[in-house]
Gaussian input, Z-matrix of N, CA and C with variables (Angstrom, degrees):
# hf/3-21g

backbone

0 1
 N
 C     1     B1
 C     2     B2     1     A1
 N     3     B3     2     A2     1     D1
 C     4     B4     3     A3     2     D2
 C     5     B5     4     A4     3     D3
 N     6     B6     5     A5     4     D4
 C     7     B7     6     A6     5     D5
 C     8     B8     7     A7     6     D6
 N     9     B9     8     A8     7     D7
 C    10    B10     9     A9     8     D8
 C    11    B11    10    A10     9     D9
 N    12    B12    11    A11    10    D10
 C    13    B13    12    A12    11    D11
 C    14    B14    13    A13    12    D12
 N    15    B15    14    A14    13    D13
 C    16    B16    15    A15    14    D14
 C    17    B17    16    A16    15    D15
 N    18    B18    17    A17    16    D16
 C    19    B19    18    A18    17    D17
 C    20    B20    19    A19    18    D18
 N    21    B21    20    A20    19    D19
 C    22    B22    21    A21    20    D20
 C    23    B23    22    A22    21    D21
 N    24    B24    23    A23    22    D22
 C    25    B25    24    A24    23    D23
 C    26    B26    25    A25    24    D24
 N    27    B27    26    A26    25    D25
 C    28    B28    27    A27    26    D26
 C    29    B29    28    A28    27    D27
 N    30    B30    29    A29    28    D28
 C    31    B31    30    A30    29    D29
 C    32    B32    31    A31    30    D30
 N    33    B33    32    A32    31    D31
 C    34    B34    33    A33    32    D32
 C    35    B35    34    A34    33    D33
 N    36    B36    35    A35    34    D34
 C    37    B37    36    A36    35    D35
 C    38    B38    37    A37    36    D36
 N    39    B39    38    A38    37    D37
 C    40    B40    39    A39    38    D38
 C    41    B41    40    A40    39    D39
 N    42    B42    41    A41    40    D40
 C    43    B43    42    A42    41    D41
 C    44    B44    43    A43    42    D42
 N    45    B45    44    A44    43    D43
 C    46    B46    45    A45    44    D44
 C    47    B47    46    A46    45    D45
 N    48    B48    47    A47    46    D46
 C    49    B49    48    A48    47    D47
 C    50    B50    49    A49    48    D48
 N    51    B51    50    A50    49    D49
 C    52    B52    51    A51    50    D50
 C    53    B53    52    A52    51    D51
 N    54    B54    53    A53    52    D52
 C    55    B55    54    A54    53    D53
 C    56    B56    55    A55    54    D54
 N    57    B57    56    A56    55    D55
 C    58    B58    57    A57    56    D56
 C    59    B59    58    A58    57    D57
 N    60    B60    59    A59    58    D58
 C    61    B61    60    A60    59    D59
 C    62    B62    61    A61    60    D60
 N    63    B63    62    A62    61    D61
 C    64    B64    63    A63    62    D62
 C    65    B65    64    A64    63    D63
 N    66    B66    65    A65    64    D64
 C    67    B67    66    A66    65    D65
 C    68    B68    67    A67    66    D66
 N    69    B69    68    A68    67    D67
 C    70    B70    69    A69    68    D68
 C    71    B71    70    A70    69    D69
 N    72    B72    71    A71    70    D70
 C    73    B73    72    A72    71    D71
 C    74    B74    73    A73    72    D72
 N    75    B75    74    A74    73    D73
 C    76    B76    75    A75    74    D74
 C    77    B77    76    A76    75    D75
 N    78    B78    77    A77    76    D76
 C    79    B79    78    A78    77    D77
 C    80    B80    79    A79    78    D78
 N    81    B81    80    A80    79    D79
 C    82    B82    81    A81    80    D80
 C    83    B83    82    A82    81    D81
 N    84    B84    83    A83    82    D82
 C    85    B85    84    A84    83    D83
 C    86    B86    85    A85    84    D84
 N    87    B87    86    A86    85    D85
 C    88    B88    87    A87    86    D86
 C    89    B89    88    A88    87    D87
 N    90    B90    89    A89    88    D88
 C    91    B91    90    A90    89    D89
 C    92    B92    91    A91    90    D90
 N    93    B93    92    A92    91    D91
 C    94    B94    93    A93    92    D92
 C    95    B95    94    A94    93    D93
 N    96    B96    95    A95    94    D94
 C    97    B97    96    A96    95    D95
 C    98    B98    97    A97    96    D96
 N    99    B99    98    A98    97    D97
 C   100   B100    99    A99    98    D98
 C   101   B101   100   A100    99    D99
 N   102   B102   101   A101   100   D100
 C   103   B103   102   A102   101   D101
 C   104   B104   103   A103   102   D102
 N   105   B105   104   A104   103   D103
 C   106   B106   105   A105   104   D104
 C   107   B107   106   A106   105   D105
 N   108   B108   107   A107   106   D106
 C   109   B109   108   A108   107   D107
 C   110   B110   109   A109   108   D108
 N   111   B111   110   A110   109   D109
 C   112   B112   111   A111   110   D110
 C   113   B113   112   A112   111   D111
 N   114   B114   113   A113   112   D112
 C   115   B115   114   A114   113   D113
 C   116   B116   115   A115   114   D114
 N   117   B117   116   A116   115   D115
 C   118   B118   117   A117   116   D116
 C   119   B119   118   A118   117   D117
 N   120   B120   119   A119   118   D118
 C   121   B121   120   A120   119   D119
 C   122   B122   121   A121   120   D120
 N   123   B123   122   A122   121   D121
 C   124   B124   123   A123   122   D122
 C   125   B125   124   A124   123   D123
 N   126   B126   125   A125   124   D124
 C   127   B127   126   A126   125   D125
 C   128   B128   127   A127   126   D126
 N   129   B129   128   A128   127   D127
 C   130   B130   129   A129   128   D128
 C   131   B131   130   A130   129   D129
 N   132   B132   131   A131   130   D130
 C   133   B133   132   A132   131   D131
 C   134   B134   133   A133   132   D132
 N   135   B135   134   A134   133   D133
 C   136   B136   135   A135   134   D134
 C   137   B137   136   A136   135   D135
 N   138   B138   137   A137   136   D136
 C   139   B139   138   A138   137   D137
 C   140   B140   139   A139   138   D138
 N   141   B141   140   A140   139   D139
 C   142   B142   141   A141   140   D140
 C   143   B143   142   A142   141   D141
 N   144   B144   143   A143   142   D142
 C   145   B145   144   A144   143   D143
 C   146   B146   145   A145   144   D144
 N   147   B147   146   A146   145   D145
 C   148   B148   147   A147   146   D146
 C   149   B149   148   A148   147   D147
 N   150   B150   149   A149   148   D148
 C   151   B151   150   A150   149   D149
 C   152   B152   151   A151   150   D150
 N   153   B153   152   A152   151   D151
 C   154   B154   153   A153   152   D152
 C   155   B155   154   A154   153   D153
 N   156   B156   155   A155   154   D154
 C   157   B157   156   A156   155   D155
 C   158   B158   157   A157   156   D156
 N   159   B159   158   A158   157   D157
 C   160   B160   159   A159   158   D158
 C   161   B161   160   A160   159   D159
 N   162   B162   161   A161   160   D160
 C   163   B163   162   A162   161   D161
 C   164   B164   163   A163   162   D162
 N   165   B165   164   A164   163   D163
 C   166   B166   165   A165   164   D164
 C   167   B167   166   A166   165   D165
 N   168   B168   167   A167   166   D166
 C   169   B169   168   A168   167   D167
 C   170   B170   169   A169   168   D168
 N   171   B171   170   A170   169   D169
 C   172   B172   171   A171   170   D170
 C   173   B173   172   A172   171   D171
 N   174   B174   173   A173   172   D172
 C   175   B175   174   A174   173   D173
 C   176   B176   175   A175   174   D174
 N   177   B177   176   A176   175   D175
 C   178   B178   177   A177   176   D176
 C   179   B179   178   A178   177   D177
 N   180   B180   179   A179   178   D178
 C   181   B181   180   A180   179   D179
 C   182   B182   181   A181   180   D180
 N   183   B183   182   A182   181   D181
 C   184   B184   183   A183   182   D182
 C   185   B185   184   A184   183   D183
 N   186   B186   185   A185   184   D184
 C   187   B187   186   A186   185   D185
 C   188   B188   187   A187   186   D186
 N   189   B189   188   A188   187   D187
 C   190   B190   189   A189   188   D188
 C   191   B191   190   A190   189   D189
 N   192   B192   191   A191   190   D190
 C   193   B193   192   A192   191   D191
 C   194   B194   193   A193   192   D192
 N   195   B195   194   A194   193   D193
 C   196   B196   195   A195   194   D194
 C   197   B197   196   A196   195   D195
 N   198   B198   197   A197   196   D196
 C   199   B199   198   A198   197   D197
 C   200   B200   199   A199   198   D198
 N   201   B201   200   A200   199   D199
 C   202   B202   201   A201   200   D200
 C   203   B203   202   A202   201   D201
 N   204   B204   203   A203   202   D202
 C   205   B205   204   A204   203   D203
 C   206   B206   205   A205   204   D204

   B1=1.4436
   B2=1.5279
   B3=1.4368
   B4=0.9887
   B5=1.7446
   B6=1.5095
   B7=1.2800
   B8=1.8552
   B9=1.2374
   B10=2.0425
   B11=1.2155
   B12=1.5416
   B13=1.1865
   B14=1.5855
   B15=2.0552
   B16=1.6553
   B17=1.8614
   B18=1.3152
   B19=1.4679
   B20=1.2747
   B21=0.7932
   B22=1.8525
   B23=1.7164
   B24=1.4700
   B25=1.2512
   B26=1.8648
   B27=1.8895
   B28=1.7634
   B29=2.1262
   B30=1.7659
   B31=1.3612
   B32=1.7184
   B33=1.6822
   B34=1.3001
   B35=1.3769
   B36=1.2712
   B37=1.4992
   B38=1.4268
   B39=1.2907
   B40=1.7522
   B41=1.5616
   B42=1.6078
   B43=1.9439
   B44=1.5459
   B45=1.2659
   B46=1.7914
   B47=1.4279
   B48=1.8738
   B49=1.5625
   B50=1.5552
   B51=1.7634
   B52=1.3226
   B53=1.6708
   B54=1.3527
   B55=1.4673
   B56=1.5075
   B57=1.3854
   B58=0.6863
   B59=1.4680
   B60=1.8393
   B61=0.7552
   B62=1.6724
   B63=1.6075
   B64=1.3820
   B65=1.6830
   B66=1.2668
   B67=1.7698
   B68=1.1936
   B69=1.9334
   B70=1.7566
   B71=1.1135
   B72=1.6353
   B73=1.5166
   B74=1.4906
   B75=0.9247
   B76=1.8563
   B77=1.7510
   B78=1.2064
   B79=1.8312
   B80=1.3716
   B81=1.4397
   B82=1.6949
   B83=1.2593
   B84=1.6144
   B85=1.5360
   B86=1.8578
   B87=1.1733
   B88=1.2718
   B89=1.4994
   B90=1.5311
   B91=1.2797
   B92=1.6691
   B93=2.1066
   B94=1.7130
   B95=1.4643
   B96=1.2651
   B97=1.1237
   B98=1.3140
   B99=1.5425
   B100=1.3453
   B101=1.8023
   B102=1.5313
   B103=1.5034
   B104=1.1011
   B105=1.0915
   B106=1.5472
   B107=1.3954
   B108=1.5504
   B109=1.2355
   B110=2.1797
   B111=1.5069
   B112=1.5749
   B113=1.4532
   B114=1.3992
   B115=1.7429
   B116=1.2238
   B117=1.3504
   B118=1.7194
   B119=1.1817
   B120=1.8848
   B121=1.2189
   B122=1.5673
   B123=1.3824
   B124=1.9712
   B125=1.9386
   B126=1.2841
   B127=1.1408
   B128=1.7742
   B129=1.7264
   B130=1.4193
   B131=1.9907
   B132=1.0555
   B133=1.4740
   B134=1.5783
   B135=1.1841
   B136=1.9142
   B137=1.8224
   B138=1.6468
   B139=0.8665
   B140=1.9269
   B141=0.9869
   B142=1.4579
   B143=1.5879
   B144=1.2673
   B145=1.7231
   B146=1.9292
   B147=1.2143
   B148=1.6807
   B149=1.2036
   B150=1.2839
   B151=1.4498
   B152=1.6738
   B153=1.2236
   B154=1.6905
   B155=1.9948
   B156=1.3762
   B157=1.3603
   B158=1.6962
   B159=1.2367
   B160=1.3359
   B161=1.9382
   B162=0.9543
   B163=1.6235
   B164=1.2765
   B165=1.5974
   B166=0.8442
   B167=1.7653
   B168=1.0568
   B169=1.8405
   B170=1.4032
   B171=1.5911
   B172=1.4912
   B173=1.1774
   B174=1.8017
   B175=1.2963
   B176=1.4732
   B177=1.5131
   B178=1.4328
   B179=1.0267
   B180=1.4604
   B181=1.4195
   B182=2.0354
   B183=1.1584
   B184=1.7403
   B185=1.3264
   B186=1.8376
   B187=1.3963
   B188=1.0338
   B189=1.4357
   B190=1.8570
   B191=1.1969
   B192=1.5781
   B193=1.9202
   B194=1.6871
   B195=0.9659
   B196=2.0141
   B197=1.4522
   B198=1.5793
   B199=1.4477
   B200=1.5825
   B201=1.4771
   B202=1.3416
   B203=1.5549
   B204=1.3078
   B205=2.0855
   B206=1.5061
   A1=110.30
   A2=127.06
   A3=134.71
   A4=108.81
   A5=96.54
   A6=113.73
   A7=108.98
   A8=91.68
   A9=91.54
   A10=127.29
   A11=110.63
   A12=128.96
   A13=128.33
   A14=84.41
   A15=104.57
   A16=102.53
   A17=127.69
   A18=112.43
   A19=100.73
   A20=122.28
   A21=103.29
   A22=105.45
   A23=122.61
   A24=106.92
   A25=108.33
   A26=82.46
   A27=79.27
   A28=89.87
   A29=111.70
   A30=85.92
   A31=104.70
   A32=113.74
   A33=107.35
   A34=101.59
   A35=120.73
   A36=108.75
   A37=114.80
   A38=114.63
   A39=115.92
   A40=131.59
   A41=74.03
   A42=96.10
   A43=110.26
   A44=102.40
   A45=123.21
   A46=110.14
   A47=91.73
   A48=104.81
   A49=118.29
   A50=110.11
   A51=123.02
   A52=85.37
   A53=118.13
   A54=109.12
   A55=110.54
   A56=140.51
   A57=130.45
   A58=139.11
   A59=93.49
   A60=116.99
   A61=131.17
   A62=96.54
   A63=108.39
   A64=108.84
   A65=116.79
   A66=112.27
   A67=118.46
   A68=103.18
   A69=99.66
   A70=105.90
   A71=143.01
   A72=103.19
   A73=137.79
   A74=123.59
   A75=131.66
   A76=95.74
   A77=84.51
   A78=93.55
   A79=119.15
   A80=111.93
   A81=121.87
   A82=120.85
   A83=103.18
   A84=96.42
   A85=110.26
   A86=112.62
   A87=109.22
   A88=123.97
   A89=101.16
   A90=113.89
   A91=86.08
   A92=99.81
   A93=114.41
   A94=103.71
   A95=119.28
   A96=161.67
   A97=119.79
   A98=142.78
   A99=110.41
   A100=108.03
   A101=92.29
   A102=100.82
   A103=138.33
   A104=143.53
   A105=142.35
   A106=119.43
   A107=114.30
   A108=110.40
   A109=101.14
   A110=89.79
   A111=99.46
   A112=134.28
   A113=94.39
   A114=113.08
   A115=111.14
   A116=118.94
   A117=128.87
   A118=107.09
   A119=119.56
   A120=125.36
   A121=90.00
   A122=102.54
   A123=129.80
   A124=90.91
   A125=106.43
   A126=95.06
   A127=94.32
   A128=116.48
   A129=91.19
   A130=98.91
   A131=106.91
   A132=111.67
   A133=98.00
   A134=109.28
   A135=133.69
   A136=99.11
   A137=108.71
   A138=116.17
   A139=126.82
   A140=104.16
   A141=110.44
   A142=113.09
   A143=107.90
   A144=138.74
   A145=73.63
   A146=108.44
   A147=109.79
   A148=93.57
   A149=167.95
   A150=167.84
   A151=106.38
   A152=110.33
   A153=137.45
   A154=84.27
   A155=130.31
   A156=120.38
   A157=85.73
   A158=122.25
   A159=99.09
   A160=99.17
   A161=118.45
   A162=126.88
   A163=87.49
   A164=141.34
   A165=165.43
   A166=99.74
   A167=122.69
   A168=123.09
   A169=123.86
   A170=103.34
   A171=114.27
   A172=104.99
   A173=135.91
   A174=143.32
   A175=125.42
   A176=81.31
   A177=92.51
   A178=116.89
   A179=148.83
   A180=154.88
   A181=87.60
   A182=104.96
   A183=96.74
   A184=102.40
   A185=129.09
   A186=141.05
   A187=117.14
   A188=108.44
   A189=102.81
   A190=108.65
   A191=97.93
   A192=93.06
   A193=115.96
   A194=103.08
   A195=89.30
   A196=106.78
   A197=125.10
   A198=102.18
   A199=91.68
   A200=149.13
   A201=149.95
   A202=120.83
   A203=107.00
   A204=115.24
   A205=83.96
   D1=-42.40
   D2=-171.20
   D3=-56.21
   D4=-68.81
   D5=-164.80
   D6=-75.87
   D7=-12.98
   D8=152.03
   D9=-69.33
   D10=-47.61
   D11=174.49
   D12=-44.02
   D13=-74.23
   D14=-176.07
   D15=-67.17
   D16=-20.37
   D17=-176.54
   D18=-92.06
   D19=-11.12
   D20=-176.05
   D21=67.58
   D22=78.70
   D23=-166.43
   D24=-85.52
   D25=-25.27
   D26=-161.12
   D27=-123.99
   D28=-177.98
   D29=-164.01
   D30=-98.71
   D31=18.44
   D32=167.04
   D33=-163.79
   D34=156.71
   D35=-174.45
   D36=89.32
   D37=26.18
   D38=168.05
   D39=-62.79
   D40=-47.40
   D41=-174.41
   D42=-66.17
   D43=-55.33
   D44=175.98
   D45=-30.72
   D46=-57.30
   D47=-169.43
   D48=-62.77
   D49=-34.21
   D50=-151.75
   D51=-79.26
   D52=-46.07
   D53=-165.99
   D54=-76.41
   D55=-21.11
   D56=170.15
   D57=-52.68
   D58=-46.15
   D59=-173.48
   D60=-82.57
   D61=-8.61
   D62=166.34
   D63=-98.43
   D64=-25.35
   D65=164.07
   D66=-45.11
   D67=-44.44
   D68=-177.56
   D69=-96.51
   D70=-10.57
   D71=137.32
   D72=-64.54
   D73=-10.77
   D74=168.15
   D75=-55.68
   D76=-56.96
   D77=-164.37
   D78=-64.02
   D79=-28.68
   D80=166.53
   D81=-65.75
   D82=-39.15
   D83=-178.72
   D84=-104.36
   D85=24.84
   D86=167.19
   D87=102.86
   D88=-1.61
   D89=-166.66
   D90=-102.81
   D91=165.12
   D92=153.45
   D93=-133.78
   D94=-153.01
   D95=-179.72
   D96=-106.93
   D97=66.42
   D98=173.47
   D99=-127.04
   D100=169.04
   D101=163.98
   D102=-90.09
   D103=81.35
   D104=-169.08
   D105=-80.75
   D106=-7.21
   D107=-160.00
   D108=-89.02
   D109=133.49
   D110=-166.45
   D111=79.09
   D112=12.83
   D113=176.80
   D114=-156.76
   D115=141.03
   D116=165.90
   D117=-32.63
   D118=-69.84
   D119=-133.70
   D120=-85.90
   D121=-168.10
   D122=171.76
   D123=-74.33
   D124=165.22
   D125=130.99
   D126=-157.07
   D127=-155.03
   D128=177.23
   D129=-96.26
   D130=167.68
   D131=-176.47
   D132=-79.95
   D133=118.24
   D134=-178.59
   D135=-39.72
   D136=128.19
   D137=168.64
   D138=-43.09
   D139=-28.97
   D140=-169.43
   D141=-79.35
   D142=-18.64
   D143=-158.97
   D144=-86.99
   D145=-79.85
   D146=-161.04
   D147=-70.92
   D148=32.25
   D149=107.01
   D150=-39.73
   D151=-62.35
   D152=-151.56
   D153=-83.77
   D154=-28.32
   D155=-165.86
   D156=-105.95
   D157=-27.03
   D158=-169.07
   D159=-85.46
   D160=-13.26
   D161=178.88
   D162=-64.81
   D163=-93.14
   D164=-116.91
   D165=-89.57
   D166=-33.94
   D167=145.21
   D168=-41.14
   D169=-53.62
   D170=-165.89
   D171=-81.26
   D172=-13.06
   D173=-170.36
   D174=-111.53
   D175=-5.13
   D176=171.45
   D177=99.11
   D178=-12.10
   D179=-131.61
   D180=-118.00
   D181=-35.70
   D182=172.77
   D183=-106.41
   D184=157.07
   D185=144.12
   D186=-97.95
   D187=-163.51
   D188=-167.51
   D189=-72.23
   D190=-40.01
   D191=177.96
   D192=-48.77
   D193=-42.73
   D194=-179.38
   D195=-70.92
   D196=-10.27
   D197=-169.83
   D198=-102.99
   D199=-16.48
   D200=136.46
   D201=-21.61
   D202=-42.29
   D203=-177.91
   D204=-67.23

């Protein structure tokens, strides 16, 4: 995700690509995304939440280390 992002691989469609493309590795290897915080169950983590982290990749405000946790 990072290195989709921060290189600019293609000339539109970075962010789109970067998140996608790290969801379907989560999802290949068995892993997701969820929110637990304030509830028992999973749920999926709110679109706006992965909007606001994938902004904040592409702007610089996260490095790889935060997109690795």
């Amino acid at each position: 995700m990072f290195s989709i992002i921060s290189n600019r691989i293609f000339s539109d469609g970075n962010k789109r690509t970067g998140l996608e493309a790290n969801l379907l590795f989560l999802w290949l290897n068995g892993f997701g995304l969820f929110d637990s915080v304030g509830s028992s169950e999973k749920a999926p983590i709110p679109s706006d939440q992965l909007y606001d982290f994938t902004i904040a990749v592409a702007s610089g405000e996260r490095d790889s280390d935060a997109v690795r946790v």
